[in-house]
PDB file as gemmi writes it, atoms N, CA and C in Angstrom:
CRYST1    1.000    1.000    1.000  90.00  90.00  90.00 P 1                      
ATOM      1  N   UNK A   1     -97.905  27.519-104.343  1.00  0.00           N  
ATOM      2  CA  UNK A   1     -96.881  27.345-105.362  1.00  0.00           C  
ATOM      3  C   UNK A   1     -96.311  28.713-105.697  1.00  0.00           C  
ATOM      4  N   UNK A   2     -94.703  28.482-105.607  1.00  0.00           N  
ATOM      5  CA  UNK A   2     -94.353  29.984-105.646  1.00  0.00           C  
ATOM      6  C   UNK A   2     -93.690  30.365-107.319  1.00  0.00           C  
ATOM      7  N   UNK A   3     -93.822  31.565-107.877  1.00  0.00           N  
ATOM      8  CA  UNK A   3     -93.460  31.926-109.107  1.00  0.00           C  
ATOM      9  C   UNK A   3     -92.111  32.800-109.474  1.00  0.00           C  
ATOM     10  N   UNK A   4     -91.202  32.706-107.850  1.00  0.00           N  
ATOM     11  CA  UNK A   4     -90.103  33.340-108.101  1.00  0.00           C  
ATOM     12  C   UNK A   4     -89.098  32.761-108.057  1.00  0.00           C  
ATOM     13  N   UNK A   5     -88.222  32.567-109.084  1.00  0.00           N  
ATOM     14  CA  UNK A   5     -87.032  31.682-109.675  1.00  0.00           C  
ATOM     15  C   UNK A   5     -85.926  32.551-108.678  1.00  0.00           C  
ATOM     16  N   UNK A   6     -85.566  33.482-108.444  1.00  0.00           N  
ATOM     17  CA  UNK A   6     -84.670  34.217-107.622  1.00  0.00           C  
ATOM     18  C   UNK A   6     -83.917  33.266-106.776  1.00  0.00           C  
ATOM     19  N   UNK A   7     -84.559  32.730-105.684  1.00  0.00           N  
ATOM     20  CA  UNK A   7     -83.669  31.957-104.685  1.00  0.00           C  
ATOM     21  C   UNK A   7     -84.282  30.653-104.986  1.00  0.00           C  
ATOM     22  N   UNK A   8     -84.239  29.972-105.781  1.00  0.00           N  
ATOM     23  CA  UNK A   8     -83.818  28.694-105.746  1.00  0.00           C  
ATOM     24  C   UNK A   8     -83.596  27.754-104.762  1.00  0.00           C  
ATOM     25  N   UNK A   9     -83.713  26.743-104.381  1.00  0.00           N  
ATOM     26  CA  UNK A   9     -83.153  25.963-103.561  1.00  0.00           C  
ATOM     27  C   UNK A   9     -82.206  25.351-104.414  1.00  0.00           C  
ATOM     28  N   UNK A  10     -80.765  24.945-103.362  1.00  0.00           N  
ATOM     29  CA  UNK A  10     -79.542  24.665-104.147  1.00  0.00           C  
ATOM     30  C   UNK A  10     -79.885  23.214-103.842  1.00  0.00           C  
ATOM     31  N   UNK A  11     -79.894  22.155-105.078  1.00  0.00           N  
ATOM     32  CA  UNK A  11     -79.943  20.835-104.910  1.00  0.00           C  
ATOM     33  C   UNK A  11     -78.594  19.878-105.544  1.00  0.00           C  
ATOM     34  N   UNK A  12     -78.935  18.843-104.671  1.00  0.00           N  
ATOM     35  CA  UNK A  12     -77.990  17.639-105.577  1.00  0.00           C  
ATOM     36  C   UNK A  12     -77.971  16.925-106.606  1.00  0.00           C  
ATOM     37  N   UNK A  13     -79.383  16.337-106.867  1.00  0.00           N  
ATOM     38  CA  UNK A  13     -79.716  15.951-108.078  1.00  0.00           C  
ATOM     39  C   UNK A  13     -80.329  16.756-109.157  1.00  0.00           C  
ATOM     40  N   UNK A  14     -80.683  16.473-110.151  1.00  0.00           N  
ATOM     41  CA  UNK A  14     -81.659  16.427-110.816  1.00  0.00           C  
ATOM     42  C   UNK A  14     -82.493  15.679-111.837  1.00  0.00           C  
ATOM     43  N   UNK A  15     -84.027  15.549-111.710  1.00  0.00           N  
ATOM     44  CA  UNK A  15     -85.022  14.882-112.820  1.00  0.00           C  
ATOM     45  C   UNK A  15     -85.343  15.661-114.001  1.00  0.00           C  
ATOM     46  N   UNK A  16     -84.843  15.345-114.985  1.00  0.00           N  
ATOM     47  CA  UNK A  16     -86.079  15.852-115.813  1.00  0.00           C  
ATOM     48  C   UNK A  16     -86.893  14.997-116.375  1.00  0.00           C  
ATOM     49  N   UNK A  17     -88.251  15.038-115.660  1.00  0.00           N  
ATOM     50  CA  UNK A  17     -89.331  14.036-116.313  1.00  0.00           C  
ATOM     51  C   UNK A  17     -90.677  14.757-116.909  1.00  0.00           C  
ATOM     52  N   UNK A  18     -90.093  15.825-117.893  1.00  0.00           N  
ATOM     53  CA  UNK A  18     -90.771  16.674-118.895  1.00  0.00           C  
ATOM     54  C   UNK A  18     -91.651  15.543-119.964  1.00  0.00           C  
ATOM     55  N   UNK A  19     -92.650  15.357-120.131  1.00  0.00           N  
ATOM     56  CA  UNK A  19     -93.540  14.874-121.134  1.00  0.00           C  
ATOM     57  C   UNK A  19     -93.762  13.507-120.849  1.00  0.00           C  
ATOM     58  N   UNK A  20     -93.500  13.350-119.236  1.00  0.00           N  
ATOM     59  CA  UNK A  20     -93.655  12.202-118.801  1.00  0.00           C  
ATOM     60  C   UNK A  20     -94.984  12.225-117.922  1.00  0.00           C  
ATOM     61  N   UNK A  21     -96.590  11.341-117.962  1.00  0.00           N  
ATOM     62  CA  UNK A  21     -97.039  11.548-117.093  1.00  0.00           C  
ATOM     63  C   UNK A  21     -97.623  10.521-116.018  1.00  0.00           C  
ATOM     64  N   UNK A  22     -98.150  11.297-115.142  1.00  0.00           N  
ATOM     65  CA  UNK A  22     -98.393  10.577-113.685  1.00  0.00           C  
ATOM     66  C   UNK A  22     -98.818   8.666-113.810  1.00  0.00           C  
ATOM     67  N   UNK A  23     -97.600   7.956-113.201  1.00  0.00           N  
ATOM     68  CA  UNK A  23     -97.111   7.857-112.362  1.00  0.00           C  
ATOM     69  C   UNK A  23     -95.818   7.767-112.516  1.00  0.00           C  
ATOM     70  N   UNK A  24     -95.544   8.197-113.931  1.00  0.00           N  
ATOM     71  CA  UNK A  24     -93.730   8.245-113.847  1.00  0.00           C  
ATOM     72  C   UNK A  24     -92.678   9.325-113.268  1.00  0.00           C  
ATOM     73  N   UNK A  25     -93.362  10.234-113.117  1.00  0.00           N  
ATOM     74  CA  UNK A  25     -92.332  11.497-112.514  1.00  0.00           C  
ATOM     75  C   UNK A  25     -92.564  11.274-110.966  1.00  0.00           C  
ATOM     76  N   UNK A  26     -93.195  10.611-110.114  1.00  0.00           N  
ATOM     77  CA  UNK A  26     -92.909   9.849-108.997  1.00  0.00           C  
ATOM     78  C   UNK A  26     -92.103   8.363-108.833  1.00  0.00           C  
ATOM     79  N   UNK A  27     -91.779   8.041-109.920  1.00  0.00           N  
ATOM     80  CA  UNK A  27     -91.495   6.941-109.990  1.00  0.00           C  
ATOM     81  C   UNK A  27     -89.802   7.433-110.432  1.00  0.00           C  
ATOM     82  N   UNK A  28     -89.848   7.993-111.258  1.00  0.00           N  
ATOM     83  CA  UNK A  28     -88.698   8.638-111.354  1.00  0.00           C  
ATOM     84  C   UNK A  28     -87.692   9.646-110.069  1.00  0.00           C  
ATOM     85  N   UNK A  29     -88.790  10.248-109.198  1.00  0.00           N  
ATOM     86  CA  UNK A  29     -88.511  10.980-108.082  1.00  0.00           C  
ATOM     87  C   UNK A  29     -88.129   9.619-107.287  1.00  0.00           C  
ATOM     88  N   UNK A  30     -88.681   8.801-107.314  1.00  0.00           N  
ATOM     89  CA  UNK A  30     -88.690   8.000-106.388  1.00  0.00           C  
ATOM     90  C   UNK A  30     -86.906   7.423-105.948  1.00  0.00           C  
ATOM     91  N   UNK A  31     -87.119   7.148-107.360  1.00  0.00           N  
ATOM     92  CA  UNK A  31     -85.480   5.854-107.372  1.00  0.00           C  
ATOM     93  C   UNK A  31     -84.315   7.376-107.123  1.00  0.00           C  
ATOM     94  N   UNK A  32     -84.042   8.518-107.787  1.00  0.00           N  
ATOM     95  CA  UNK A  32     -83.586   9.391-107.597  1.00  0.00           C  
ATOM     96  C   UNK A  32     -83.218   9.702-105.937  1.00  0.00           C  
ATOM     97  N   UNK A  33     -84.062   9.523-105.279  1.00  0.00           N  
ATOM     98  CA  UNK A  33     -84.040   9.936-104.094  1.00  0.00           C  
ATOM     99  C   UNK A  33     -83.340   9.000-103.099  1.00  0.00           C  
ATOM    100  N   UNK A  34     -83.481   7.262-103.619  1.00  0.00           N  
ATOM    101  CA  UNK A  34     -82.868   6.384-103.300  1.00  0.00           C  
ATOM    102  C   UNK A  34     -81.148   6.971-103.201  1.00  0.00           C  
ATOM    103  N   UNK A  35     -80.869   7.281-104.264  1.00  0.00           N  
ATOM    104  CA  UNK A  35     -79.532   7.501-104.489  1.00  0.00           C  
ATOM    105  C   UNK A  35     -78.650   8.526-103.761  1.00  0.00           C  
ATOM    106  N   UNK A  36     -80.109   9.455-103.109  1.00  0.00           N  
ATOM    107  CA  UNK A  36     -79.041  10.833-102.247  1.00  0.00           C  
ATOM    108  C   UNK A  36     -79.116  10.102-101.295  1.00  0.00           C  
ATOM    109  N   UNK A  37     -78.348  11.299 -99.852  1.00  0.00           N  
ATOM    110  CA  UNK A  37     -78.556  10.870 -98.594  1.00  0.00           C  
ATOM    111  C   UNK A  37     -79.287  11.880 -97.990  1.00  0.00           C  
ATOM    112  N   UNK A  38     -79.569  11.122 -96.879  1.00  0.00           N  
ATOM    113  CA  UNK A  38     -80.433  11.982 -96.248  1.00  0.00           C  
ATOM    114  C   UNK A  38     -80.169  13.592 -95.706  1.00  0.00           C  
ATOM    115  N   UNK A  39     -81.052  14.275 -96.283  1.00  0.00           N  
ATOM    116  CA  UNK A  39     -80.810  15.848 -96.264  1.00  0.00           C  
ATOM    117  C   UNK A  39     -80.474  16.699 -97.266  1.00  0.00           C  
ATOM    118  N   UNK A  40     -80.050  15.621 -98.359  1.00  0.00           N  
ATOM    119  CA  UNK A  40     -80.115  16.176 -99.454  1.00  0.00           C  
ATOM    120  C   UNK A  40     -81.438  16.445-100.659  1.00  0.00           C  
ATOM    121  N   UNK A  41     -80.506  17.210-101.570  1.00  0.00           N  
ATOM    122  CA  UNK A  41     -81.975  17.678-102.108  1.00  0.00           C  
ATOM    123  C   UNK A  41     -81.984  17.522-103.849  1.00  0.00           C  
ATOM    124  N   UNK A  42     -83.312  16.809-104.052  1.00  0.00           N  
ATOM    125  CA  UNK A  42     -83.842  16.584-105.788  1.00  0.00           C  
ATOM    126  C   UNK A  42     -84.245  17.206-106.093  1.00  0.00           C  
ATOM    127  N   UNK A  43     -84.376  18.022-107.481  1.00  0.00           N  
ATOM    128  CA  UNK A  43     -84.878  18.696-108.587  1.00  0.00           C  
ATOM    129  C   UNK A  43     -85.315  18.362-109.345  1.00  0.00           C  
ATOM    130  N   UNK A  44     -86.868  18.145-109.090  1.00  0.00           N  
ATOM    131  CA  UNK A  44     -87.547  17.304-110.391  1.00  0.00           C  
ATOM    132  C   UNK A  44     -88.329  18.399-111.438  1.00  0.00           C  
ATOM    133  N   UNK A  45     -88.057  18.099-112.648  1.00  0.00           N  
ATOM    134  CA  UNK A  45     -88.806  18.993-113.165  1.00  0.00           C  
ATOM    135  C   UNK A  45     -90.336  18.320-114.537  1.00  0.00           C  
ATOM    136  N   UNK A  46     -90.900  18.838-114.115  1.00  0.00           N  
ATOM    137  CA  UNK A  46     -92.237  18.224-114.815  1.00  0.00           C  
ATOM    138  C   UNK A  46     -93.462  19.136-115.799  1.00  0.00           C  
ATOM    139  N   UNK A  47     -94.354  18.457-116.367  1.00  0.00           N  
ATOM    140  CA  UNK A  47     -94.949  19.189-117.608  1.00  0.00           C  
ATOM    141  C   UNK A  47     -96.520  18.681-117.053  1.00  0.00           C  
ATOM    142  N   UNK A  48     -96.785  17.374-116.165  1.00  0.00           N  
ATOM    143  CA  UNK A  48     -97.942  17.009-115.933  1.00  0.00           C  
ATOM    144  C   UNK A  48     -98.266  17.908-115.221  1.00  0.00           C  
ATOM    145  N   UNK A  49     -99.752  18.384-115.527  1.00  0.00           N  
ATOM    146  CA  UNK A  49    -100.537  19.195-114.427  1.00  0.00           C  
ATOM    147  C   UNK A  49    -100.848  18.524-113.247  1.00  0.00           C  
ATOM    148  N   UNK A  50    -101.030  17.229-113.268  1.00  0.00           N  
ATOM    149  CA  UNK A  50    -101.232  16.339-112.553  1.00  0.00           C  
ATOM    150  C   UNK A  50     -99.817  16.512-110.715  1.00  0.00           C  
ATOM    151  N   UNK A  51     -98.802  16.738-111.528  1.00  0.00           N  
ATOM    152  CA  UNK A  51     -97.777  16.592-110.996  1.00  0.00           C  
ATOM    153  C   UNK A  51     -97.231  17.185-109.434  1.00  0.00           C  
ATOM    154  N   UNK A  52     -98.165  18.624-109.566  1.00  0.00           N  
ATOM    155  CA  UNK A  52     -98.107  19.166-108.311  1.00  0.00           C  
ATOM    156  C   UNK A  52     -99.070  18.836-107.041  1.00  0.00           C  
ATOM    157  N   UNK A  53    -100.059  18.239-107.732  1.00  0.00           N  
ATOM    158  CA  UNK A  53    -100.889  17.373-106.470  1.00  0.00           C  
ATOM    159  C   UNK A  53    -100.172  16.088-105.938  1.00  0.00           C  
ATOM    160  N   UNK A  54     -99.657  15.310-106.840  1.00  0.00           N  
ATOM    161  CA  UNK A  54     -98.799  13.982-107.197  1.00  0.00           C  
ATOM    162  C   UNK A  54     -97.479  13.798-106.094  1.00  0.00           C  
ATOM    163  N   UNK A  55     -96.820  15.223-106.390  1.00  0.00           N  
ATOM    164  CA  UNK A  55     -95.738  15.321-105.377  1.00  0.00           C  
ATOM    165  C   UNK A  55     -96.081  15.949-104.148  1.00  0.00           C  
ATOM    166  N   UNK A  56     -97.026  16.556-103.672  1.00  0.00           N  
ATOM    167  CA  UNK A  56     -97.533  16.673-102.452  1.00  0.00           C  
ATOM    168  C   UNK A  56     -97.956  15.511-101.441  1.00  0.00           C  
ATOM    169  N   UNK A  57     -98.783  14.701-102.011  1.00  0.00           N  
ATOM    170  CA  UNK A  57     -99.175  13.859-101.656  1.00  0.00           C  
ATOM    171  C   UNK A  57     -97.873  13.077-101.483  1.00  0.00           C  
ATOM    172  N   UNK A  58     -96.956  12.289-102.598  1.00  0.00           N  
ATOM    173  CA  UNK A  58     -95.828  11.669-102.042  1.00  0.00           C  
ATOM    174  C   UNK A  58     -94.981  12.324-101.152  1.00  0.00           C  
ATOM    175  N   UNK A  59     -94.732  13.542-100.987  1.00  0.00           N  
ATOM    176  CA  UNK A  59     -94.025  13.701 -99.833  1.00  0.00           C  
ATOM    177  C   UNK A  59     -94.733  13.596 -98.636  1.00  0.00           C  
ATOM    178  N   UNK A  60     -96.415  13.723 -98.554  1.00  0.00           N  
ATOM    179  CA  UNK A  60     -96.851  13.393 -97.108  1.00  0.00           C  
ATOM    180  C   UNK A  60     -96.282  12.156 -96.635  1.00  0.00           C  
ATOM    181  N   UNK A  61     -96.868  11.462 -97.751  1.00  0.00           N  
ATOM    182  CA  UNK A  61     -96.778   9.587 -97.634  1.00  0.00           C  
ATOM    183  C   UNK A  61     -95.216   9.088 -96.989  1.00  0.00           C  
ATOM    184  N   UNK A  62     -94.491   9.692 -97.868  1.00  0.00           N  
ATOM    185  CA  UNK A  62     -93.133   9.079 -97.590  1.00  0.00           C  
ATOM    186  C   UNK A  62     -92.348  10.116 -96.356  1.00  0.00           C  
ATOM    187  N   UNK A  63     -92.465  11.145 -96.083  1.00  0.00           N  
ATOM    188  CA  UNK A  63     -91.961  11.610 -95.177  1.00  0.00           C  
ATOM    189  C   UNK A  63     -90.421  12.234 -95.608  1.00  0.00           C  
ATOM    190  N   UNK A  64     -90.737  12.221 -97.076  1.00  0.00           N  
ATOM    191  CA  UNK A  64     -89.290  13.513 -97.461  1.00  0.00           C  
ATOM    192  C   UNK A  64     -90.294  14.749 -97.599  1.00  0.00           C  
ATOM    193  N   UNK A  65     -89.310  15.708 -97.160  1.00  0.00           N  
ATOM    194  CA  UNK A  65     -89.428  17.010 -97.520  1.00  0.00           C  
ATOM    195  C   UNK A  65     -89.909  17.738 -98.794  1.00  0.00           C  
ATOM    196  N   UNK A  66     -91.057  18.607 -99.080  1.00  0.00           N  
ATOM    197  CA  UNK A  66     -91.705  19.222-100.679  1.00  0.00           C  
ATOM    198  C   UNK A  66     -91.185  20.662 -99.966  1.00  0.00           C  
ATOM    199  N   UNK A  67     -89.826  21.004-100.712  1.00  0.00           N  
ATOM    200  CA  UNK A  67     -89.378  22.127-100.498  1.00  0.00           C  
ATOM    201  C   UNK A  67     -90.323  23.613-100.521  1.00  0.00           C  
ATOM    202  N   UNK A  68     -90.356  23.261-102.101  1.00  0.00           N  
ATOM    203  CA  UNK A  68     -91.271  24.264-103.314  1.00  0.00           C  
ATOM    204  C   UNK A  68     -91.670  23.487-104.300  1.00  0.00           C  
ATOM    205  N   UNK A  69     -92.141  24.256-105.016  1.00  0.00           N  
ATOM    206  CA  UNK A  69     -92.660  23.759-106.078  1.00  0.00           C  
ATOM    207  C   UNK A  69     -93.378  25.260-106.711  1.00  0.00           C  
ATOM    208  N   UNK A  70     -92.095  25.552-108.129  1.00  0.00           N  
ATOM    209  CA  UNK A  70     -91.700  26.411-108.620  1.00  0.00           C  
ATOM    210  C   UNK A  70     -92.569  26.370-109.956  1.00  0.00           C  
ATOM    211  N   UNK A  71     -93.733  27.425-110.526  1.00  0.00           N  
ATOM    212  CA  UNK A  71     -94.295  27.312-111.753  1.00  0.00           C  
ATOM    213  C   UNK A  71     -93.828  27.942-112.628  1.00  0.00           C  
ATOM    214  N   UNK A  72     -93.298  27.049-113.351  1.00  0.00           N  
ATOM    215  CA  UNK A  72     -92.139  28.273-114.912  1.00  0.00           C  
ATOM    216  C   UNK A  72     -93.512  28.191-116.245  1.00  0.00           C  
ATOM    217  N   UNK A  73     -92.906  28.160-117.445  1.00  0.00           N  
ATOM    218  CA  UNK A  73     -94.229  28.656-118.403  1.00  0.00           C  
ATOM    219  C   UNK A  73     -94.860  27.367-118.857  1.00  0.00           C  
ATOM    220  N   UNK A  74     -93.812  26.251-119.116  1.00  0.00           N  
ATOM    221  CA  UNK A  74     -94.778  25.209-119.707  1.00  0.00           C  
ATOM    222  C   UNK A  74     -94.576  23.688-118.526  1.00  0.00           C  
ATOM    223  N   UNK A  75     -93.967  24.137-117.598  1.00  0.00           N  
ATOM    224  CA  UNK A  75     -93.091  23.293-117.079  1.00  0.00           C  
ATOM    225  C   UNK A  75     -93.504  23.490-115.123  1.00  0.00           C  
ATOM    226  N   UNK A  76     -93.394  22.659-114.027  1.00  0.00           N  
ATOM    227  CA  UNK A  76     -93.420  22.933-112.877  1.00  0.00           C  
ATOM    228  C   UNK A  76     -91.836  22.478-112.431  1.00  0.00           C  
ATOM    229  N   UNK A  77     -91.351  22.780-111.613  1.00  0.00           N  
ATOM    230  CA  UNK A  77     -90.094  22.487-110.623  1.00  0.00           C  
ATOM    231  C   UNK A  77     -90.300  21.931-109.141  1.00  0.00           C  
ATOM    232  N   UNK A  78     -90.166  20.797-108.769  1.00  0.00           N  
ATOM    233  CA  UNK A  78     -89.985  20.358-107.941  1.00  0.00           C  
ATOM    234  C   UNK A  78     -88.782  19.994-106.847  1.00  0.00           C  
ATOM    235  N   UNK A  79     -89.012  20.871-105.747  1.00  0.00           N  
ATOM    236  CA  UNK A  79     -87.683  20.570-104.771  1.00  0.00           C  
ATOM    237  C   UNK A  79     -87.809  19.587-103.466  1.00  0.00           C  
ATOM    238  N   UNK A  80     -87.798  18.956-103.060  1.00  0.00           N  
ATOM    239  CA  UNK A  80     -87.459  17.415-102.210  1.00  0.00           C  
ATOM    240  C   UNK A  80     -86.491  17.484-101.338  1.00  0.00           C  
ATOM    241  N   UNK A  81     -86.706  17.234-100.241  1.00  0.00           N  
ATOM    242  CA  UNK A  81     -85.120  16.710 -99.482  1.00  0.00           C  
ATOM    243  C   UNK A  81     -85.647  15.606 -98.778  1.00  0.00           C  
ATOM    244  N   UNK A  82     -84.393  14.538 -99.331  1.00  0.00           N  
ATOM    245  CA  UNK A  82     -84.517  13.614 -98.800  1.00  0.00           C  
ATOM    246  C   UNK A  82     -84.512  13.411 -97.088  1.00  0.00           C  
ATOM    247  N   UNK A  83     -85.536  12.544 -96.406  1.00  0.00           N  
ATOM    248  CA  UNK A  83     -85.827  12.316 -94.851  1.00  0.00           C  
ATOM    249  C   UNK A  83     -84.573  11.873 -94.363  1.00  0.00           C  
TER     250      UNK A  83                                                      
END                                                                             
């Protein structure tokens, strides 16, 4: 997990599923992702600690892309591209 905000990945969407926890900020990633096309990219952002194991694992499963996954102070960032 990387801690430098500098380069960013440039995305299409974005989640904020801050104070939401596991299984809704996948569930929320989920339908989100429905909506891009393929190659594009979601910005989920989350507060569960839970969250960075959560989205690893769903991107094995489903076969989209776990860009990064960005640790800010109270908060994680999640980047996705859709398969």
């Amino acid at each position: 997990m990387s801690e430098d905000t500098t380069s960013l990945p440039v995305f299409d969407l974005e989640v904020d599923a801050s104070g939401l926890k596991c299984p809704l900020p996948i569930l929320r990633a989920k339908k989100a992702l429905a909506q891009l096309q393929s190659g594009q990219t979601l910005k989920v952002i989350t507060t569960d600690t839970n969250a960075v194991r959560d989205f690893q694992a769903f991107c094995r499963q489903t076969g989209n892309a776990l860009v990064t996954q960005v640790a800010q102070a109270d908060a994680t960032v999640h980047f996705l591209t859709r398969r």
